[in-house]
Each structure stands twice: as structure tokens, then as C-alpha cells.
C-alpha positions in Angstrom: -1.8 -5.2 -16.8 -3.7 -8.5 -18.0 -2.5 -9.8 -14.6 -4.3 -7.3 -12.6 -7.7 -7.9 -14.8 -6.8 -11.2 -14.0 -7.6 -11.1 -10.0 -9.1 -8.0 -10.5 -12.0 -8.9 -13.5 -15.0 -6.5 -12.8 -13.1 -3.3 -13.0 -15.0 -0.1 -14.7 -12.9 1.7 -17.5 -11.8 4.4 -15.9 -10.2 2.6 -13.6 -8.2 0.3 -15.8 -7.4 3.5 -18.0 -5.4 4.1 -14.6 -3.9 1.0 -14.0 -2.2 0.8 -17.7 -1.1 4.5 -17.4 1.0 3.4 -14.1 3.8 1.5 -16.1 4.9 4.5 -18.3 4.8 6.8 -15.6 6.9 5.2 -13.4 9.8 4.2 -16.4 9.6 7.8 -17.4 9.7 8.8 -13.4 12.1 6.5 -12.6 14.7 7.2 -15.1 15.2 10.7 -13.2 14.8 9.6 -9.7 15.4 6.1 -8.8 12.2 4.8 -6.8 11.8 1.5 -8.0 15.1 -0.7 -8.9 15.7 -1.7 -12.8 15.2 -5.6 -12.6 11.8 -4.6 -10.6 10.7 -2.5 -13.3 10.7 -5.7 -15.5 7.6 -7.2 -13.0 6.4 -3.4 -12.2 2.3 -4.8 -12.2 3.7 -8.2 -10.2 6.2 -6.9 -7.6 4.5 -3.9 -7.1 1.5 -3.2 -8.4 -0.9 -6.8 -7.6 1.4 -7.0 -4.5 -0.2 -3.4 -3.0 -3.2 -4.7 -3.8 -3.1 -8.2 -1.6 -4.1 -5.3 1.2 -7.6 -5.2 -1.0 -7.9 -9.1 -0.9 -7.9 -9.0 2.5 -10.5 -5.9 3.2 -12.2 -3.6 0.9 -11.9 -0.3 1.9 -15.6 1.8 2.6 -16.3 4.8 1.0 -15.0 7.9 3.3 -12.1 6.2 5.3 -8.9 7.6 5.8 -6.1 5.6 5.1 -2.2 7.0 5.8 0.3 5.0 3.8 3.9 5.2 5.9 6.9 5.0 3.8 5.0 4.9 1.1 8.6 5.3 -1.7 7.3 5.7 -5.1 3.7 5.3 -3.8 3.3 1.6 -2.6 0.9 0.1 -1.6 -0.6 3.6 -1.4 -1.5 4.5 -4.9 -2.7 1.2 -6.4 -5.1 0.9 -3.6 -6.2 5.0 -4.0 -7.2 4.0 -7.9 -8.9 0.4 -6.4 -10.8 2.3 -3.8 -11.8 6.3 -5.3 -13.7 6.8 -2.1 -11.4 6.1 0.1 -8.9 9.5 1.4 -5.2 8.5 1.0 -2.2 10.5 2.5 0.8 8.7 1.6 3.8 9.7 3.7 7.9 9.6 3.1 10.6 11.3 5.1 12.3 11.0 1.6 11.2 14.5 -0.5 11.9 13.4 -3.9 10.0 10.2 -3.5 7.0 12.0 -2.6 7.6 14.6 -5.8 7.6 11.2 -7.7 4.4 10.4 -6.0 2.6 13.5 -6.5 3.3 13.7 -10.6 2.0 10.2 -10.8 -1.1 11.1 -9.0 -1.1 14.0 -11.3 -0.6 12.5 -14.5 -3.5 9.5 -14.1 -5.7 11.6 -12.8 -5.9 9.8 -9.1 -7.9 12.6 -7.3 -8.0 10.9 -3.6 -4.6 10.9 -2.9 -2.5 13.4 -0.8 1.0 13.5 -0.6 3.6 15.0 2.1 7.1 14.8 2.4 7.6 14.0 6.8 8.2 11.2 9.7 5.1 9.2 10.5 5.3 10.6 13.9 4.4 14.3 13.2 1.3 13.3 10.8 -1.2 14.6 13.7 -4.3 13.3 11.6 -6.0 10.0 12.9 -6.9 7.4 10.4 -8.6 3.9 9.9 -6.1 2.4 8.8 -2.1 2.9 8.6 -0.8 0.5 5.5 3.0 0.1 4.5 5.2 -2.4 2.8 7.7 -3.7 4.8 9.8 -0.5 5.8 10.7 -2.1 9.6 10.2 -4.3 12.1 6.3 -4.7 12.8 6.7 -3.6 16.4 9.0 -0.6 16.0 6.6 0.3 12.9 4.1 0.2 15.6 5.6 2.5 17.4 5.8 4.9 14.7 2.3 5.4 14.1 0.7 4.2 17.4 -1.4 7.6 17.6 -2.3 7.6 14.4 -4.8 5.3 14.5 -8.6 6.2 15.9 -10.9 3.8 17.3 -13.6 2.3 15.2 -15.1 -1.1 13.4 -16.7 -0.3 10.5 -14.9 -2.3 8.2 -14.1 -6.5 8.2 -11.5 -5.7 10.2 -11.2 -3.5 13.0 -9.0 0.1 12.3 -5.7 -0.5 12.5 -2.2 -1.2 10.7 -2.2 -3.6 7.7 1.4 -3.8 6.9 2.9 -6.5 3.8 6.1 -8.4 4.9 7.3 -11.2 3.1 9.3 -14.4 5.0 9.6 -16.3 8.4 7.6 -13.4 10.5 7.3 -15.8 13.8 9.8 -13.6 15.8 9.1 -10.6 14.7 5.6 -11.0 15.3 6.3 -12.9 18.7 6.3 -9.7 20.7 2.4 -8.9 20.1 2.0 -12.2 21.9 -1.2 -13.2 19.3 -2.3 -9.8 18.9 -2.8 -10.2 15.1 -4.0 -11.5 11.8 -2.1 -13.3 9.4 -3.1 -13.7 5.5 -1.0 -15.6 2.8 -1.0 -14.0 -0.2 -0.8 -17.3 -1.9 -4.0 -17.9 -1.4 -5.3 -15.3 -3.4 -2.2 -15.0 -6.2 -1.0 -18.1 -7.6 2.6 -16.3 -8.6 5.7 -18.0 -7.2 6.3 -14.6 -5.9 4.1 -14.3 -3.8 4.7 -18.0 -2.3 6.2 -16.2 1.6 4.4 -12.6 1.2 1.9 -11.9 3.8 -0.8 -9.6 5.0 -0.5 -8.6 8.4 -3.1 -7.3 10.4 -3.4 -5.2 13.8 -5.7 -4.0 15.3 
């Protein structure tokens, strides 16, 4: 937890009280339905946690967007951002059921009021959305082609709508099919961890 005050120092109580809840939840959670492996558990607030919220170093979210959160697991990046931003509408999304029952007693339990959860494929969400965040669950462009309608037009934010997917490593070929079309962010610039030394913000809009 002192790591998120850390890069995170001018968060209100109530919003820390959520934060420090997240740890218990997910051991007790994830001792009944394996969302998160064991050695991760040991860095929850590093590998998961700070890393969801590299999305909210790169663009704060405004008060009354939509944001869909595909593949969202155990409810990353999904969750931490829904407790960073209480404004913001979040439907996190898993074709995997008892991920999203994990999800929706976490919610639940801390008392995170702005989050809906629903057990289906990307592809039959029929909502439109700012943005469309995930962590890493394909290939940018077949991800792309997952939630391609998802997405309405708009620019009220830093960034224009659109997809703002974390992906750690060598992204040059992957990323070589959108010819340019995107914005890259290193999240070593914001978080001094060695972890986060290859991890990456991507942006599309």
C-alpha cells in the first residue's frame, strides 16, 4: 500500500480505506478461485495493483465516461482505476464466469459503487464507450478487432476515445500493422520499479 501513496500522494481517505482492503480480498478470494498466481500475490500492489494504474499516469479519466475493461480476470486494470476515478462508469468484462464472481464480491466487499461486472465475449457488449482498457490478453491488433465497435467517437479527454491496452516487451511487430497509428508511454518513466523497466501504455485512438 505505501507504494501506491507513494505515486499516488494526495489521495482522500476513503479512497485509501479501498486500496488497503484490496490485498485481503483477493488472498481470501484467491484461495477459492485461482485469479491471480501465488508468487504474484507476494507483489499484489506492484504487479497488479500500481501496474493498472500506469493507465491513470497516462490520462485521468473525466467525471461521467464509460470505460469497458476486456478481459478484465480478477478485475485488472479495471478495479484499481474504478476506486482511482469514482466518477468514471466501469463495466469490466470476462468470458471466464468465476472470474467475474471474483470480481463482483470484491466490488462488493470495498464498497467500489461504479463498477459493473458481466460474465461475456467483448464482441456482444453492444454499449459504446470512451475508452476500452485491458492488460495484455492478445495481440494489439486482433484485440482490436474484438472491440472495434465498442468504441464511440469523441475528444474530451487528453487523449482521444479509444483503446489503452498495457503490454510489457519488444512491441515493434506487433504494433507494426497500425503503421504509426498510436501512442506509446513507458511506464518507467513514471515508476522507478525494475518491474516496470519494458511495461508500456499503449494508446489508440
Amino acid at each position: 500500500m505505501e507504494l501506491i501513496l507513494k505515486y499516488f500522494p494526495d489521495l482522500d481517505s476513503a479512497t485509501i480505506e479501498k486500496f488497503s482492503q484490496l490485498e485481503a480480498l483477493y488472498n481470501e478470494w484467491n484461495s477459492r478461485i485461482n485469479v491471480i498466481s501465488r508468487k504474484d500475490m507476494d507483489n499484489f500492489y506492484e504487479h497488479h495493483v500500481l501496474h493498472s494504474l500506469g493507465i491513470a499516469k497516462v490520462m485521468q479519466f473525466m467525471p461521467g465516461a464509460k470505460v469497458m475493461d476486456v478481459g478484465t480476470g480478477g478485475g485488472f486494470p479495471g478495479i484499481p482505476l474504478a476506486i482511482l476515478f469514482p466518477e468514471t462508469e466501469f463495466l469490466l468484462v470476462d468470458s471466464i464466469g468465476k472470474k467475474i464472481k471474483v470480481v463482483n464480491e470484491v466490488t462488493e466487499a470495498a464498497g467500489i459503487l461504479n463498477v459493473k461486472a458481466i460474465h461475456c465475449r467483448a464482441e456482444d457488449v453492444k454499449q459504446k464507450f470512451d475508452f476500452v482498457v485491458s492488460r495484455a490478453v492478445t495481440t494489439l491488433p486482433e484485440f482490436m478487432k474484438w472491440v472495434s465497435g465498442s468504441i464511440r467517437k469523441g475528444n474530451s479527454h487528453t487523449l482521444p476515445n479509444g483503446i489503452l491496452y498495457l503490454k510489457g516487451g519488444d512491441l515493434n511487430a506487433e504494433l507494426a500493422p497500425l503503421k504509426g497509428k498510436f501512442k506509446l508511454f513507458d511506464l518507467s518513466d513514471f515508476f522507478s520499479e525494475a518491474f516496470f523497466e519494458t511495461k508500456k501504455v499503449v494508446h489508440v485512438g
